[in-house]
LOZAKOL-208929 format. One record per atom (N, C-alpha, C): residue in one letter; x, y, z. Coordinates in pm, whole numbers, plus 50000, padded with zeros to 5 digits. Example, Ala and Ser with C-alpha at 12.3 -4.5 7.8 and 13.67 -1.06 7.14 Angstrom:
<pts>
A513194943150780 A512304955050780 A513204967050780 S512854977550708 S513674989450714 S512905000350787 
</pts>
This chain:
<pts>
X818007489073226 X818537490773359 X818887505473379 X818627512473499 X818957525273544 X819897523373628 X821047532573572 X821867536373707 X821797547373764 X822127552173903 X822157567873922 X823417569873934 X823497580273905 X824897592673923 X825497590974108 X824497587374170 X825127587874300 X825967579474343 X825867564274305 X826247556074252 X827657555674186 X827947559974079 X828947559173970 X829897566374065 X831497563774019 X832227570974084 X832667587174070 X833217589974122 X833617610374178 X834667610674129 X834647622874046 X836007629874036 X836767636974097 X837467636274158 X838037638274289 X837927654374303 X838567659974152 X838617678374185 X837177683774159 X836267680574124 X835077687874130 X833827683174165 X833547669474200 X832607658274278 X832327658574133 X832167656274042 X831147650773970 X831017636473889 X830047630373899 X829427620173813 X830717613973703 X831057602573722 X831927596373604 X831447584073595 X831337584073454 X831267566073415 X832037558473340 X832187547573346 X832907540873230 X832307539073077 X832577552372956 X831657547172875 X831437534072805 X832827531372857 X832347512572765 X831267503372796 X831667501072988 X830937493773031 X829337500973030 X828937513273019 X828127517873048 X826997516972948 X828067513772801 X827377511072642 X826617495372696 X827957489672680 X827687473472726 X826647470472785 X826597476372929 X825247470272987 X824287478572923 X823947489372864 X822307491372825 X822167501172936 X823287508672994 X822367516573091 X821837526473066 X821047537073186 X820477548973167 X820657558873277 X820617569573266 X820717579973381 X819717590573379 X818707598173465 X818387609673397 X818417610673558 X818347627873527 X819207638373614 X818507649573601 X818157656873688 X818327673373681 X819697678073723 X820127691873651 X821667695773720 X821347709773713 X821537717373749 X822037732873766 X823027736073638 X822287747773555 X823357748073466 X824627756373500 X824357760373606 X825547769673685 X826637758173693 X826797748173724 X827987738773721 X828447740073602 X827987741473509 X829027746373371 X829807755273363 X830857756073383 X831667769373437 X831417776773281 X832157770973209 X831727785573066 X830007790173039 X829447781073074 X827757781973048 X827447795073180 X828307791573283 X827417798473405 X827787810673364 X829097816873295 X829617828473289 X828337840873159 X827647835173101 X826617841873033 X825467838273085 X825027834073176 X824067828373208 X823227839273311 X821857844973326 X821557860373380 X820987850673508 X820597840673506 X820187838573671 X821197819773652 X820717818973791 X821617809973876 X820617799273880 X819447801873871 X818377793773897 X817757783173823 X818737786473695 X818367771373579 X818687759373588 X817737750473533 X818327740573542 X817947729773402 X818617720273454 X818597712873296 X818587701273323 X817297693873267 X817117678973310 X818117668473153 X818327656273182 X819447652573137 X819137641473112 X819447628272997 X818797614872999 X820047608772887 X820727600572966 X822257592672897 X821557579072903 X821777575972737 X821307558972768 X822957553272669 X823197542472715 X824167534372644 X823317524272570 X824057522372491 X824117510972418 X824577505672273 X823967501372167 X824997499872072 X824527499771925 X825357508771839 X824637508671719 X823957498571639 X823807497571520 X823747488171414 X824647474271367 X825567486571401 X827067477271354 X827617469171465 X826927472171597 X827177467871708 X828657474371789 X828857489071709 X829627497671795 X829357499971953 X829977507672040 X829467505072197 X828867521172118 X827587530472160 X827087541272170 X826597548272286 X826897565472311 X825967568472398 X825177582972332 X823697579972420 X822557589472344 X822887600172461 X822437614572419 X822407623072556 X821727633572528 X820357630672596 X819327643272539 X819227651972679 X819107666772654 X818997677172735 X818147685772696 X817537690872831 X816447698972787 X816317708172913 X815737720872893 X815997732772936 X815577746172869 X815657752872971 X815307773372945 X816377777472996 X816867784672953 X817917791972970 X818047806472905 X818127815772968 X818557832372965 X819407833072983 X820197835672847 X821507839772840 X822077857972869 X822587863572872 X823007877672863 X824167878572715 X823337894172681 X823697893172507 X825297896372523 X826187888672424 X827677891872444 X827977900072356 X826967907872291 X826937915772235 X827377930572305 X826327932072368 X826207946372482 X827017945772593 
</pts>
């Protein structure tokens, strides 16, 4: 089963995406997403353009042992600026 982010409820101070991870293990769900990595406030602060983005794929569900689990693969390019210089 897929859920979307549009869907799930808001966090009131910054709009974003919240789920319940329990119920979210429980049912078996999934999400995938593109996001802007600029919404990362510490990420955006080294980050040389504005224009990245990062696709996103949360699945619930449950280990071996029958713990509740969540998977969360991300993927992306990203140009950082050296914190070096």
């Amino acid at each position: 089963m897929v859920a979307s982010p549009k869907n799930d409820a808001k966090d009131s101070t910054n709009n974003n995406p919240v789920i319940n991870s329990m119920e979210f293990s429980r049912k078996a769900l999934e999400i995938r997403d593109t996001i802007a990595a600029s919404r990362f406030q510490r990420l955006n602060d080294v980050l040389v353009s504005s224009k990245n983005m990062l696709d996103y794929h949360l699945i619930g569900g449950s280990s071996q042992e029958g713990e509740p689990l969540l998977q969360l693969y991300v993927r992306g390019h990203l140009q950082l600026r050296c914190q070096r210089c």
